[in-house]
Each structure stands twice: as C-alpha cells, then as structure tokens.
MARBA-3410 file (N, C-alpha, C, O; in Angstrom, 1 decimal):
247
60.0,34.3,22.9,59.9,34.7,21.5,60.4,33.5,20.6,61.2,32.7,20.9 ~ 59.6,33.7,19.2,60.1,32.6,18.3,61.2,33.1,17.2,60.9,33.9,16.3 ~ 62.3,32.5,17.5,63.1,32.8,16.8,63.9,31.8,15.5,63.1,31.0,14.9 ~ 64.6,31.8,15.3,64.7,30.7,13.8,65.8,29.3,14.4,66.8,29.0,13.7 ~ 65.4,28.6,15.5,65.9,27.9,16.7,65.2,26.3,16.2,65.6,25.1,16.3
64.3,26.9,15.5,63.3,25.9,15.6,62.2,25.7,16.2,61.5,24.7,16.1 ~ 61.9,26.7,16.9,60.6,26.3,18.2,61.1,25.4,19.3,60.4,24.7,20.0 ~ 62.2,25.5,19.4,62.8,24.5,21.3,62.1,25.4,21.6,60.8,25.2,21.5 ~ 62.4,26.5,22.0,62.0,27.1,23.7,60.2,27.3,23.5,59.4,27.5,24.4 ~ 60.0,27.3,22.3,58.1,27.7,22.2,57.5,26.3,22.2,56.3,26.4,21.8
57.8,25.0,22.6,58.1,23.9,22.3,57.7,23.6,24.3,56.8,23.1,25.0 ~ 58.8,24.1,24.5,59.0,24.2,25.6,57.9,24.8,27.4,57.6,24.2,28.4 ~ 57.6,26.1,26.8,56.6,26.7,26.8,55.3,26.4,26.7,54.3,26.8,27.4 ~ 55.3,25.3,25.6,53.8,25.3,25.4,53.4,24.2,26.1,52.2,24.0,26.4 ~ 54.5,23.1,26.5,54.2,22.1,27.7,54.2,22.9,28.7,53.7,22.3,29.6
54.5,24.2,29.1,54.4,24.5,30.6,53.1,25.3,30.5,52.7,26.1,31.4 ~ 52.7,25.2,29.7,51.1,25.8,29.7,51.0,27.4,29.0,50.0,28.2,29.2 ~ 52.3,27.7,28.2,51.8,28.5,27.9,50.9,28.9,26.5,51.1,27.9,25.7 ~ 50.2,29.8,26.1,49.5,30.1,24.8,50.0,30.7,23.9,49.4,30.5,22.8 ~ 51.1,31.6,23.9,51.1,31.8,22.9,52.8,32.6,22.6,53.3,32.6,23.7
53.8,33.2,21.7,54.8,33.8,22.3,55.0,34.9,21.0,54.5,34.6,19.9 ~ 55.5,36.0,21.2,56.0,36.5,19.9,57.3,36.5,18.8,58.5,36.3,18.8 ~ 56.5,36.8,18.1,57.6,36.2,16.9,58.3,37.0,16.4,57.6,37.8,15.7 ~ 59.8,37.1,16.3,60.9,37.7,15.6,61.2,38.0,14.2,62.1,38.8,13.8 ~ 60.3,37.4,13.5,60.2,37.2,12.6,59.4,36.9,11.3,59.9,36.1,10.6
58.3,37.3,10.8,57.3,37.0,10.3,57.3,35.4,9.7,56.3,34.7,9.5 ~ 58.8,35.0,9.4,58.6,33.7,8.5,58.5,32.3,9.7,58.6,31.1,9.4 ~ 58.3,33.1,11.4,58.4,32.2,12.4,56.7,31.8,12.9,56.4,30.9,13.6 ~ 55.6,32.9,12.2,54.3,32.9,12.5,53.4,31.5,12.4,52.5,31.0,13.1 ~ 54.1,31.2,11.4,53.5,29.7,11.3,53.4,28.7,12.1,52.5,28.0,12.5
55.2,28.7,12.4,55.7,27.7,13.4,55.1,28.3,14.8,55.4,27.6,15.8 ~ 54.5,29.1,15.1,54.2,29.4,16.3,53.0,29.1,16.2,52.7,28.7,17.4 ~ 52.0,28.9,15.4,50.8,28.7,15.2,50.8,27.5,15.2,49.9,27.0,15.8 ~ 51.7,26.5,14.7,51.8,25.0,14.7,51.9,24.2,16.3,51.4,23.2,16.8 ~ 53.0,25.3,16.9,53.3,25.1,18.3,51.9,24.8,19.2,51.5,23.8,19.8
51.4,26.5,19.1,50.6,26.7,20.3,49.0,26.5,19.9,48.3,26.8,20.9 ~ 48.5,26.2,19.0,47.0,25.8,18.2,46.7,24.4,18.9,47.6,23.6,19.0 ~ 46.0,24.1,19.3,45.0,23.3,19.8,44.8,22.2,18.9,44.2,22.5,17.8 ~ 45.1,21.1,19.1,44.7,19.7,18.3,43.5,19.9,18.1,42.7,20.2,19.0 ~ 43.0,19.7,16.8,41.7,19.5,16.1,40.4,18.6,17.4,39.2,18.7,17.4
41.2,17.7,18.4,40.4,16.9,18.7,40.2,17.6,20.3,39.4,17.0,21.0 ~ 40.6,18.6,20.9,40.7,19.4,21.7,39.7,20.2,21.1,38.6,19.8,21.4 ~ 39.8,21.2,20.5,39.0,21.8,19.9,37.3,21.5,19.8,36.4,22.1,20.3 ~ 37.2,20.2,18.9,36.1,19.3,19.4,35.4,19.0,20.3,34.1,19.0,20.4 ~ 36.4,18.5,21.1,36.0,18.4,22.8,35.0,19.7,23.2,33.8,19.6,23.4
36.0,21.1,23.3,35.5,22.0,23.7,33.9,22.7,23.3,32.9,23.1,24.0 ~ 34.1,22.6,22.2,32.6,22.6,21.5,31.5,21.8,22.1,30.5,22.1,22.7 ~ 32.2,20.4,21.6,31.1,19.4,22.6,30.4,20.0,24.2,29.2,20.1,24.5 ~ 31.7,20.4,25.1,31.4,21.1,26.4,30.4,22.3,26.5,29.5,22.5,27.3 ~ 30.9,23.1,25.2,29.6,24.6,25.2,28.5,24.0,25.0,27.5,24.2,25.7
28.5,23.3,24.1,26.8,22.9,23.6,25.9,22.3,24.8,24.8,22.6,25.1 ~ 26.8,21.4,25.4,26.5,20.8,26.5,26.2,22.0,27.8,25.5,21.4,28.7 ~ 26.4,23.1,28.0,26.6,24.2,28.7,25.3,24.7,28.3,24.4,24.9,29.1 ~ 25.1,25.1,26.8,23.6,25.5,26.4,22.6,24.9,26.9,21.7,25.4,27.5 ~ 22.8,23.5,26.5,21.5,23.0,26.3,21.1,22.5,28.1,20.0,21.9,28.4
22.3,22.8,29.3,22.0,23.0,30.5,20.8,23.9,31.0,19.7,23.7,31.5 ~ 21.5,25.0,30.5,21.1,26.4,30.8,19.8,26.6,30.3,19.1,27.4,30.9 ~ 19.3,26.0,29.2,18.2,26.3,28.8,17.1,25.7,29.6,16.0,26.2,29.8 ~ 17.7,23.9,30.4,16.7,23.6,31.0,16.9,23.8,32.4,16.3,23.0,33.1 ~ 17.5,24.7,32.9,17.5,25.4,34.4,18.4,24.4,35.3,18.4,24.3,36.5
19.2,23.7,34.5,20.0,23.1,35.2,21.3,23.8,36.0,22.0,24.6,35.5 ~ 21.5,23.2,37.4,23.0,24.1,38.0,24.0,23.1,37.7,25.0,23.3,38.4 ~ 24.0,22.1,37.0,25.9,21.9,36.0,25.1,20.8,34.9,23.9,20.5,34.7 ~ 26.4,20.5,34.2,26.5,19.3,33.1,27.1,18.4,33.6,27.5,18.4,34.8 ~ 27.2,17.4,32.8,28.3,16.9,32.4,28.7,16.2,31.1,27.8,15.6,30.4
30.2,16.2,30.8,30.2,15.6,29.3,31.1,14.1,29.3,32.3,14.1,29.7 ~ 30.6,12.8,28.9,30.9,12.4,28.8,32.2,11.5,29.8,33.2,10.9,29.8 ~ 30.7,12.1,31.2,31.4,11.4,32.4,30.2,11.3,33.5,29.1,10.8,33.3 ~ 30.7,11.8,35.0,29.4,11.6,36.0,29.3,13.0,36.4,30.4,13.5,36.1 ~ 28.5,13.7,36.8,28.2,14.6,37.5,27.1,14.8,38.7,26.1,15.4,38.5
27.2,14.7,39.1,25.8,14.9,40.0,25.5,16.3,40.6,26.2,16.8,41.4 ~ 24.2,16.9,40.0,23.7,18.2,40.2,23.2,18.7,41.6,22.1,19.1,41.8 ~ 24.5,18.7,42.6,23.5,19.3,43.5,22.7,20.0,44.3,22.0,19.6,45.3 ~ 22.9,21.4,43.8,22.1,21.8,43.6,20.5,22.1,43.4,19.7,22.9,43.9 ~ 20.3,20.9,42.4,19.0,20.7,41.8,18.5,19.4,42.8,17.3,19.2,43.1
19.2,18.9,43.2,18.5,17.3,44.0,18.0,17.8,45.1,16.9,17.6,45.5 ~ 19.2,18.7,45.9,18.4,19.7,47.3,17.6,20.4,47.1,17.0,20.5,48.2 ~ 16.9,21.2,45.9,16.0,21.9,45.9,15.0,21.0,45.5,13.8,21.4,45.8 ~ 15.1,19.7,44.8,14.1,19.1,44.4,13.5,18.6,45.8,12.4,17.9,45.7 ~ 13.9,18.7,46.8,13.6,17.6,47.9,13.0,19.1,48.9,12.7,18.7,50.1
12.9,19.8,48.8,12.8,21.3,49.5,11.5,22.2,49.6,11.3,23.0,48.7 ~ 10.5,22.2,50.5,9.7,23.2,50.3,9.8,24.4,49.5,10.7,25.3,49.8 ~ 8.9,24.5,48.2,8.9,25.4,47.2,10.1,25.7,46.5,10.2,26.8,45.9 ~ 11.2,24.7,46.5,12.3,24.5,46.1,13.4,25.3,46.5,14.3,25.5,45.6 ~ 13.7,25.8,47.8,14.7,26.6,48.4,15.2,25.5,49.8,14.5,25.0,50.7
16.1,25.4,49.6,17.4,24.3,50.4,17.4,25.4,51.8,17.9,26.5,52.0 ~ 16.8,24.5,52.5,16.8,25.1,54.3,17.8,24.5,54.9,18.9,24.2,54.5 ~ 17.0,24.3,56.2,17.9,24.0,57.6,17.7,22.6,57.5,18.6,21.9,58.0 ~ 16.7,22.0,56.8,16.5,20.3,56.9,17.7,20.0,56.2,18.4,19.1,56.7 ~ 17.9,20.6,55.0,19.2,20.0,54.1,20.5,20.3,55.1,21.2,19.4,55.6
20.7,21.3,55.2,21.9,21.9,55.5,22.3,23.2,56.7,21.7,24.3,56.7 ~ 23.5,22.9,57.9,23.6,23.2,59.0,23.3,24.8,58.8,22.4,25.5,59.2 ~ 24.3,25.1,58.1,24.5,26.7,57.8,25.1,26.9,56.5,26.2,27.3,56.3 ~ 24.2,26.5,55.5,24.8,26.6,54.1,25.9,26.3,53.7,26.3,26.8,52.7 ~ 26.8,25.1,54.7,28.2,24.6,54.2,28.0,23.2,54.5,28.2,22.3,53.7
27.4,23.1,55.8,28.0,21.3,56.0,26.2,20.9,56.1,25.2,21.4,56.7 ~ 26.4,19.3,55.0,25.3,18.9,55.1,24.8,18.3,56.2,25.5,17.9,57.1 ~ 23.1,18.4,56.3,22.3,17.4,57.4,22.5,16.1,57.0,23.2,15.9,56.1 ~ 21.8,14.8,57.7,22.3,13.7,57.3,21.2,13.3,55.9,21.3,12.4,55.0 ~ 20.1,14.2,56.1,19.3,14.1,55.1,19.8,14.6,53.4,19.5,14.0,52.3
20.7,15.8,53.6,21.2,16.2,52.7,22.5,15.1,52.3,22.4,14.4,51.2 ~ 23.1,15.0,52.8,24.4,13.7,52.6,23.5,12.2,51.8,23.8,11.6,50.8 ~ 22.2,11.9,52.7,22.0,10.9,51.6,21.1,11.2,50.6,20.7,10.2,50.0 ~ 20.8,12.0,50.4,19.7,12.3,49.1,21.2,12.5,47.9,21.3,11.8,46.9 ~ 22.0,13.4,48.0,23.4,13.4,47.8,24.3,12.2,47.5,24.9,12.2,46.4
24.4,11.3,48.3,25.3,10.1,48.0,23.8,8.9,47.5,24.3,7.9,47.1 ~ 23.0,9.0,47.4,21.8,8.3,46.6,22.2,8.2,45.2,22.4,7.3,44.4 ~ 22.2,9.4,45.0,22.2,10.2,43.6,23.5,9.8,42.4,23.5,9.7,41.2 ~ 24.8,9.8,43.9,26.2,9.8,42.9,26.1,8.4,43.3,26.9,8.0,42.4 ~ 25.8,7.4,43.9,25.5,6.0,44.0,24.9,5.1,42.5,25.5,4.3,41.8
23.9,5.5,42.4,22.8,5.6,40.6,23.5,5.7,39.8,23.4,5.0,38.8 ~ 24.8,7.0,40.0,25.0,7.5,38.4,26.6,6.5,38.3,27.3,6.2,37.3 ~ 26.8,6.1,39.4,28.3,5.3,39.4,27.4,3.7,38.7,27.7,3.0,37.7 ~ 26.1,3.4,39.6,25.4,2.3,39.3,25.1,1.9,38.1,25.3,0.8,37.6 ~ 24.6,2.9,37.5,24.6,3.2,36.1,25.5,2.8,35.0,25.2,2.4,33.9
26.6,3.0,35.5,27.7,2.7,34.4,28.5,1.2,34.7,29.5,0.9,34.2 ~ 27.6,0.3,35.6,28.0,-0.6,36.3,27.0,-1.6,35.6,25.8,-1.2,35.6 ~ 27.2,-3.2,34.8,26.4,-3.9,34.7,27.1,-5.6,34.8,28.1,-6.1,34.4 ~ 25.7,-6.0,35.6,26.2,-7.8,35.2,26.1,-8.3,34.7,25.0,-8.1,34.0 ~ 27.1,-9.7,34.2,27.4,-10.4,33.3,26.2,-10.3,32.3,26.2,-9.8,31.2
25.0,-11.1,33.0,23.7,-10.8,32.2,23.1,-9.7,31.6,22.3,-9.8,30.7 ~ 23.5,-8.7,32.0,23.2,-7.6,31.3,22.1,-6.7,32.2,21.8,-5.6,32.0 ~ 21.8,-7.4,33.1,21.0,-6.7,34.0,21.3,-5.7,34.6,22.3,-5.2,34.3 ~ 20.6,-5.0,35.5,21.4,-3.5,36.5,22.1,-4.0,37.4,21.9,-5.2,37.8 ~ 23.3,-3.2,38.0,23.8,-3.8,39.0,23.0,-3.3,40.3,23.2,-3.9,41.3
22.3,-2.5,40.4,21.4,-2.3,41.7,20.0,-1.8,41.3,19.8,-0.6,41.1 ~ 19.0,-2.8,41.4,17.5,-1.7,40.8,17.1,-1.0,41.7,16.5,-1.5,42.6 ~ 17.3,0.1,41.6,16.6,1.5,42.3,15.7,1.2,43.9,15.7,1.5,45.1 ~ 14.9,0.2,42.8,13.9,0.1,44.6,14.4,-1.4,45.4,13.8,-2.1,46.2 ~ 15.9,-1.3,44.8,16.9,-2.3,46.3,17.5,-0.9,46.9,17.7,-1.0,48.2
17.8,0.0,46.5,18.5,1.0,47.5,17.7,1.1,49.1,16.5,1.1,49.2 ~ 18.8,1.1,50.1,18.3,1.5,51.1,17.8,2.9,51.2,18.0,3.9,50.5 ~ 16.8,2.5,52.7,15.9,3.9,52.5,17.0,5.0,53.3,18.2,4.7,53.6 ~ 16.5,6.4,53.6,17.1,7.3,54.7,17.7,6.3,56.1,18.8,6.2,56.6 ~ 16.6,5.7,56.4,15.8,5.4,57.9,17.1,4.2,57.9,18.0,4.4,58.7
17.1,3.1,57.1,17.9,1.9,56.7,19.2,2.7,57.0,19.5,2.8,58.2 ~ 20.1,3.4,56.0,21.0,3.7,56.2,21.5,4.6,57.2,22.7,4.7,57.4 ~ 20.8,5.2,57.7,21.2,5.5,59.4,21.3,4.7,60.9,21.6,5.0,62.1 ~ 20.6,3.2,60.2,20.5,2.4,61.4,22.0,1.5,60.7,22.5,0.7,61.5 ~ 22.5,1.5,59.8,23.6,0.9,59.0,24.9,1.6,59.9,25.8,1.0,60.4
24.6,3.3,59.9,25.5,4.0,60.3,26.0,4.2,61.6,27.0,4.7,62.2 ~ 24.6,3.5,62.0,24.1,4.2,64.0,24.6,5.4,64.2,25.7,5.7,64.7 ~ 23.2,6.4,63.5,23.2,7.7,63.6,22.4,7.5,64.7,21.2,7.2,64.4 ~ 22.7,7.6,66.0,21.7,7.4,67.3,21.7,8.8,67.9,22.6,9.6,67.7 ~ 21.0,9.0,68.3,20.3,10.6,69.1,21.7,11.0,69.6,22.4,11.8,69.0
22.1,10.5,70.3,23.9,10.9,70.9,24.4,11.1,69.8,25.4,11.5,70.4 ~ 24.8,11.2,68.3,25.2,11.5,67.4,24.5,12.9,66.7,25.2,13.7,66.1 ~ 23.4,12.9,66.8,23.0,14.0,66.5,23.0,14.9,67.7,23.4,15.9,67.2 ~ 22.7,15.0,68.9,23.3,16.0,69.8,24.4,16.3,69.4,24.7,17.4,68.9 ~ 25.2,15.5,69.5,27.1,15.7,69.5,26.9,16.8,67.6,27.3,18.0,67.7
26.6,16.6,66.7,27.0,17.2,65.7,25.9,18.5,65.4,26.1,19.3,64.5 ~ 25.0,18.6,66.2,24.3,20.0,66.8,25.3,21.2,67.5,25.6,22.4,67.3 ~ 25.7,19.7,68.8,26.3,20.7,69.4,27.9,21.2,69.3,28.5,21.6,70.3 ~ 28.3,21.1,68.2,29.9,21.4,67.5,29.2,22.4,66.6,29.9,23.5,66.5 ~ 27.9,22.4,65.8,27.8,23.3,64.3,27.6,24.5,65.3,28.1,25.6,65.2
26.4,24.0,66.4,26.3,25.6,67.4,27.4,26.6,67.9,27.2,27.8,68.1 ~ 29.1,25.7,68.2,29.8,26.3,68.2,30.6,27.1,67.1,31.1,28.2,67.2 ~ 30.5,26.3,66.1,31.1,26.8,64.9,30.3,27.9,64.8,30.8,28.9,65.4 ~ 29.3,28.0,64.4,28.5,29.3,63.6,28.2,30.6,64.8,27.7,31.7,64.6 ~ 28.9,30.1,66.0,29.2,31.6,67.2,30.6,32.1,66.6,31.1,32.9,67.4
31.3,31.8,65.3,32.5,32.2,65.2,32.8,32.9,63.6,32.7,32.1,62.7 ~ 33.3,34.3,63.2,33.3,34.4,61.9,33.4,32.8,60.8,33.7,31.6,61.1 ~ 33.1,33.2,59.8,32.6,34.3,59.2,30.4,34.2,59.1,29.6,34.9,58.4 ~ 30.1,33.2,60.0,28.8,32.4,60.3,28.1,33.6,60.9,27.1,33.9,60.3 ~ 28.6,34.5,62.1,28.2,35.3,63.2,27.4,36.6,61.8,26.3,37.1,62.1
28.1,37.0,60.6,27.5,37.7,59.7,26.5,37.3,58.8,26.2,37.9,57.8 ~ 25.9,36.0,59.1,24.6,35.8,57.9,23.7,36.4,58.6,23.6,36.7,59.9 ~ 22.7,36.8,57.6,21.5,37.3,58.3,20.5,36.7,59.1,19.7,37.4,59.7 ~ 20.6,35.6,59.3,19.7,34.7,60.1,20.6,34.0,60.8,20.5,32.8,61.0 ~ 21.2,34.6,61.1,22.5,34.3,62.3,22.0,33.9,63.8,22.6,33.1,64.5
20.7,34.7,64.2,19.9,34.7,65.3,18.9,33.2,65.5,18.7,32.6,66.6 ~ 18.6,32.9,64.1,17.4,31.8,64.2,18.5,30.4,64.0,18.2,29.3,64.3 ~ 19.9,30.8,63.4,20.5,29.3,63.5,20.9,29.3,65.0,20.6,28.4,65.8 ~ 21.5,30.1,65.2,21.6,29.7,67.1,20.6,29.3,68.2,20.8,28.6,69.2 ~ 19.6,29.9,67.7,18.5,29.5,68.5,17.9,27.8,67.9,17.6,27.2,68.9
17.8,27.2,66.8,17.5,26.0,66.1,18.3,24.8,66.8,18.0,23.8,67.5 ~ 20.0,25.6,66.1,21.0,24.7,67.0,20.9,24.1,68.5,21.0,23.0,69.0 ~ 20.5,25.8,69.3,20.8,25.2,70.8,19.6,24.3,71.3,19.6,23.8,72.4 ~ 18.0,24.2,70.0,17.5,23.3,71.0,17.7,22.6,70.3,16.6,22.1,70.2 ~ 18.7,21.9,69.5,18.8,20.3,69.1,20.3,19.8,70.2,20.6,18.6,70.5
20.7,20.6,70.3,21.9,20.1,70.9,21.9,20.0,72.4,22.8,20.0,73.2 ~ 20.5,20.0,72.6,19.5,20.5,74.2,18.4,19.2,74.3,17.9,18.9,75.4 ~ 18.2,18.5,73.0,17.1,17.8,73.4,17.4,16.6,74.3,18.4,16.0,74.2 ~ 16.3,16.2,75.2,16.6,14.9,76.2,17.7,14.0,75.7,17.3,13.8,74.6 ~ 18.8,13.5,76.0,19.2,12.0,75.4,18.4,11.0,75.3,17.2,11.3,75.7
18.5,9.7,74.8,17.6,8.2,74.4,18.3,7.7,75.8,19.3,8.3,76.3 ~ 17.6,6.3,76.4,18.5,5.9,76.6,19.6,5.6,76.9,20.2,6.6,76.8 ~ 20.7,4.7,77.4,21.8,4.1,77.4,21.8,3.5,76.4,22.2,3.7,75.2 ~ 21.2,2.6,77.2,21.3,1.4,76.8,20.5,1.0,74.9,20.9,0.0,74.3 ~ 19.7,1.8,74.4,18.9,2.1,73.7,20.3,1.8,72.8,20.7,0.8,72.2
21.1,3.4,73.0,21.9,3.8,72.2,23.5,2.9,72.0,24.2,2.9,71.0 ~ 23.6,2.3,73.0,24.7,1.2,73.2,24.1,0.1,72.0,24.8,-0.5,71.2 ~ 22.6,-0.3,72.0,22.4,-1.3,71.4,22.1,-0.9,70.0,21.9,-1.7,69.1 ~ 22.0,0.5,69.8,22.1,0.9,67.9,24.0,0.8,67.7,24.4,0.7,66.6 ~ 24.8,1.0,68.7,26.0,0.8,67.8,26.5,-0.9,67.7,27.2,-1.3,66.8
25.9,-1.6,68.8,26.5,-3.0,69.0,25.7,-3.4,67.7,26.4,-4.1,67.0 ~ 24.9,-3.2,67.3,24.2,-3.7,66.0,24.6,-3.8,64.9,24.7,-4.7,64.2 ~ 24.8,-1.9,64.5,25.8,-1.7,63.5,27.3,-2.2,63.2,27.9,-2.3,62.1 ~ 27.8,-2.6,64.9,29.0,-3.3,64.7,28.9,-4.3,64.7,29.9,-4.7,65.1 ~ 28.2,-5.3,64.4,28.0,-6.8,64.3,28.0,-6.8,62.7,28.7,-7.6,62.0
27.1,-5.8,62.2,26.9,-5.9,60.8,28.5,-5.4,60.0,28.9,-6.2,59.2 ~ 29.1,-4.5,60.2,30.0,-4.1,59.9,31.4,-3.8,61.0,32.0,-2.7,61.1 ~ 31.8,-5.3,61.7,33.1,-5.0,62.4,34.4,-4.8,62.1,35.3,-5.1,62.7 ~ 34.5,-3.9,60.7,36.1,-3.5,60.2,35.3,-2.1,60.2,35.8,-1.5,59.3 ~ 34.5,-1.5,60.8,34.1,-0.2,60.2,34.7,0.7,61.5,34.2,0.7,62.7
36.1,1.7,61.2,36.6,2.1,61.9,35.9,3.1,63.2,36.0,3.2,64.4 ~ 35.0,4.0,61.7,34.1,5.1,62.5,33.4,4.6,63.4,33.5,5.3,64.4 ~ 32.6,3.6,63.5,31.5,3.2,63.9,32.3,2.7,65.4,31.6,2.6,66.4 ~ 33.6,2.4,65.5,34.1,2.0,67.2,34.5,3.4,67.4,34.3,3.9,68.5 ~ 34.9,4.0,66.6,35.3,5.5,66.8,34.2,5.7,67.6,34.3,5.4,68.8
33.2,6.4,67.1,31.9,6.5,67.6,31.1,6.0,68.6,30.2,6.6,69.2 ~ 31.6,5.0,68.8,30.8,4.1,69.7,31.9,4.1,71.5,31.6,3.7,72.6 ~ 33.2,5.0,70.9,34.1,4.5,72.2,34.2,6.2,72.9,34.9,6.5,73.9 ~ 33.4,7.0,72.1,33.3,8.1,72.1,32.2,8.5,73.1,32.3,9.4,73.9 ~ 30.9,7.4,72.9,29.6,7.4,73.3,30.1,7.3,75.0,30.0,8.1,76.0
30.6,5.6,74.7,30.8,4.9,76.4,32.1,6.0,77.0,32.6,5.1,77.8 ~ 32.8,6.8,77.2,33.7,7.5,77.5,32.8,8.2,79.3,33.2,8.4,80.4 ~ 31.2,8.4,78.7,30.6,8.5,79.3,29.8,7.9,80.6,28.9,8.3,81.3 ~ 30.3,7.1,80.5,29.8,5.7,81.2,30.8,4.6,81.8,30.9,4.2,83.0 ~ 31.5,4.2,80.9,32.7,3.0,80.9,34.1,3.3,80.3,34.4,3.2,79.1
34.8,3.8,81.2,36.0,4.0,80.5,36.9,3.1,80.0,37.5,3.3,78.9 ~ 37.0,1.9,80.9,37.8,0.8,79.7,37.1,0.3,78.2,37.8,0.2,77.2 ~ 35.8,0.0,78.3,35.2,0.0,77.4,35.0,0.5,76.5,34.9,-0.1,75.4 ~ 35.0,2.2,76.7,35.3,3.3,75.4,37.1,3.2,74.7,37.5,3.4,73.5 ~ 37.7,2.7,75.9,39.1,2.7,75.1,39.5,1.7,74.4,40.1,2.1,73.4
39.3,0.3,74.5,39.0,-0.7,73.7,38.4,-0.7,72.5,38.7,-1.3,71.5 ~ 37.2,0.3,72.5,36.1,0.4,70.8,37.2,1.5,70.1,37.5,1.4,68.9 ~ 37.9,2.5,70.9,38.6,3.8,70.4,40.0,3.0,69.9,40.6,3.4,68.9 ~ 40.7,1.9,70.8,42.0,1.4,70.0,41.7,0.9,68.6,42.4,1.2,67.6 ~ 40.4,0.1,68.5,39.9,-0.6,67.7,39.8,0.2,66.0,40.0,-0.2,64.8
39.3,1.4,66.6,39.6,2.6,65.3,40.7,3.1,65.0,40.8,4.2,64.5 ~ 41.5,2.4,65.4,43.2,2.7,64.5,42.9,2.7,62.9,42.2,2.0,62.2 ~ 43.7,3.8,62.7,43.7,3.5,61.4,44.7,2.2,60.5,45.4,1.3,61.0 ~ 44.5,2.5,59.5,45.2,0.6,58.2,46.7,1.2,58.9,47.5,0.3,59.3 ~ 47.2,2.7,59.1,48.7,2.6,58.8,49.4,2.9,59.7,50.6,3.1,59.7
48.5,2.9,61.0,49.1,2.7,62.0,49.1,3.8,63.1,49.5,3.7,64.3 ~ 48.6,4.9,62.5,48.7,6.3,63.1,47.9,6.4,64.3,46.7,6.6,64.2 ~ 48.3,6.4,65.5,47.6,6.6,66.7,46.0,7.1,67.0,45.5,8.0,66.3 ~ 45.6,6.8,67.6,44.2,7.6,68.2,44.1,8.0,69.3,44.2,7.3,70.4 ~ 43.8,9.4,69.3,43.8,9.9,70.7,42.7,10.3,71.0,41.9,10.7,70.1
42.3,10.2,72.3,41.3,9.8,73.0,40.7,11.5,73.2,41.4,12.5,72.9 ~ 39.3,11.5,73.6,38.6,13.0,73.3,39.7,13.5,74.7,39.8,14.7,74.7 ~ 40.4,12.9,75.7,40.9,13.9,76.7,42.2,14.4,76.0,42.7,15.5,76.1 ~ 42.6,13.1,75.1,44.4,13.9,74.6,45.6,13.2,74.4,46.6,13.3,73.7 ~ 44.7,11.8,75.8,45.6,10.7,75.7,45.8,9.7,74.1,44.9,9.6,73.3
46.8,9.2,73.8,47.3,8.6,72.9,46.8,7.0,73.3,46.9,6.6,74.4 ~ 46.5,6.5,72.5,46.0,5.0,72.4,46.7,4.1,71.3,46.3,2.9,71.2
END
C-alpha cells in the first residue's frame, strides 16, 4: 500500500516487478501512478510490437519480429513441404529436426545474422549463392550413412516411449524409423574416409572425433579411443567412452 512514506516500499515493488499497489489515501493516487506507469518510451515500444503483430497476421505469418532477428520457422518448413504441411522429411516426430530441417533452419538464421553483417566496402558479407548447398554441408559435417543409422536408430527408441507411443501415427513412425535404422551400412572404409576428410578440413572440431571414435569402436579399439580423447572438451571435463569407461 501507498502510504504518505513517500513511495519507498511502492518504489520498491515496482523494481520487483510489481504493477500496481493500493492507496491509503486518495492524495497518494498520483504518486502511485507516477511509480507504477510505464515510461512513455515503453509504451511506444509496445505499440510498435502490436502493429507489428497485425501486420504479421494479416500476411499469414507464424511470428515477427521488431527491431531485431527472428527467423520464422514455421513458415520456412512448410515452404520447403509438399502442399505446405512439415512431414517426416523435415522432422523425426514433430520435435527433433531431420538434417534437412536443421539446414534449411540454420540457412535461414545464417542470412538474417548475414544481413546485419557488412564489409568495409560496403558489400555483403556472404552473397547468397556462396552459401553452401545441403549436400556441401553434410560432407563438411560427415553426416555418413553410420550417422544416419545411429540417429534413426535412438528416435526409434525414443518414440516406443511416452508421450510419442500416443500420436496418431504412432504405427507408421515405427515402421519408417525401423527401416532406416535397418538399412545396409556403406562401406568401412567409404565411411572412415568421409570422417578423415572432414577432419583434415576442420581438426579442432570436437564432434567430428567424437563421432568418428564412435564409428571405429567398431572395428579398432585403440583408434576409436584416440579420436574419443581428442573430443575432450576446452575445460577439461572427461569423455566417456560408449561402454562407460572414462578417457
């Protein structure tokens, strides 16, 4: 309550987020209005945001943004989507993206960061058709067939487990899943020589020995534990190995 104190404690209050308090007094209404009223330039702001919300809504957009980055995605997945409905190509089970979905996704927030990014000359800092393609950036990542089995065959287990087991097409992701996480392997050697590549190009890239020591576990045990030390993290925190062991 506001009382004839001065406004300390509504003062007080109104830094801890609150809106509004009652007043003891009618000749304290003011001072409580002065307290808890919204700076003219707040105010503004907010306005700015609704209009920005309208003029969303009118053109079928799923967000805004004001006077920063946003990336819609929503709209980028459906734009990329037979008859504009986001399937199984985008996404495992309506939570975790495909790798297709991840780069049409980080393309997108790549542009809009790009965008606000220019050199000295004034030029862009990346013209559009320098972006790598899908195909490019998965041989960057060495997304190799053994990486897509392996992340088939983890979503197949997840989605046998609430709250996945209750979608309606609960039947056709199990059955999708188990034959991707079923298909032939590539290769060894195929697949040894998409990570040695990516690691040549990028040898501080933790994941990529992660991944790669993960691969040979199968094959070469000293060899997997060497790529697996190598993905230590900057601060020091151990890595343990897929049986448990500490590295």
């Amino acid at each position: 309550m506001v009382g004839t104190d001065g406004g300390r404690p509504a003062s007080r209050t109104a830094i801890l987020g609150c809106e509004g308090k009652w007043a003891l007094t009618p000749n304290t209404v003011a001072l409580a209005n002065a307290i808890y009223a919204a700076p003219p330039k707040e105010v503004a702001r907010a306005e700015a945001m609704l209009g920005a919300m309208r003029e969303g809504q009118k053109k079928g957009m799923g967000g805004v943004s004001l006077n920063g980055v946003l990336v819609d995605a929503a709209s980028i997945l459906s734009q990329a989507s037979p008859d504009g409905v986001v399937g199984s190509d985008m996404v495992y089970e309506h939570v975790h993206l495909r790798p297709k979905g991840n780069y049409l996704l980080a393309r997108a927030m790549f542009l809009q960061i790009a965008s606000k990014l220019s050199r000295r000359d004034g030029s862009s800092f990346v013209p559009a058709n320098q972006l790598l393609s899908e195909a490019e950036c998965e041989r960057e990542l060495a997304l190799t067939q053994f990486d897509r089995i392996r992340m088939a065959s983890e979503m197949l287990g997840r989605i046998q487990r609430p709250p996945f087991t209750g979608q309606m097409n609960h039947s056709e992701q199990l059955l999708r899943l188990s034959m991707e996480a079923n298909v032939p392997p590539e290769d060894p050697k195929t697949t040894a020589a998409e990570y040695e590549w990516a690691i040549s190009r990028w040898p501080a890239d933790r994941l990529l020995h992660f991944n790669f020591g993960v691969f040979l576990l199968n094959y070469d045990r000293n060899a997997a534990l060497a790529q697996l030390r190598m993905s230590r993290p900057y601060d020091g925190f151990p890595v343990f190995s897929p049986d448990g062991s500490i590295l």
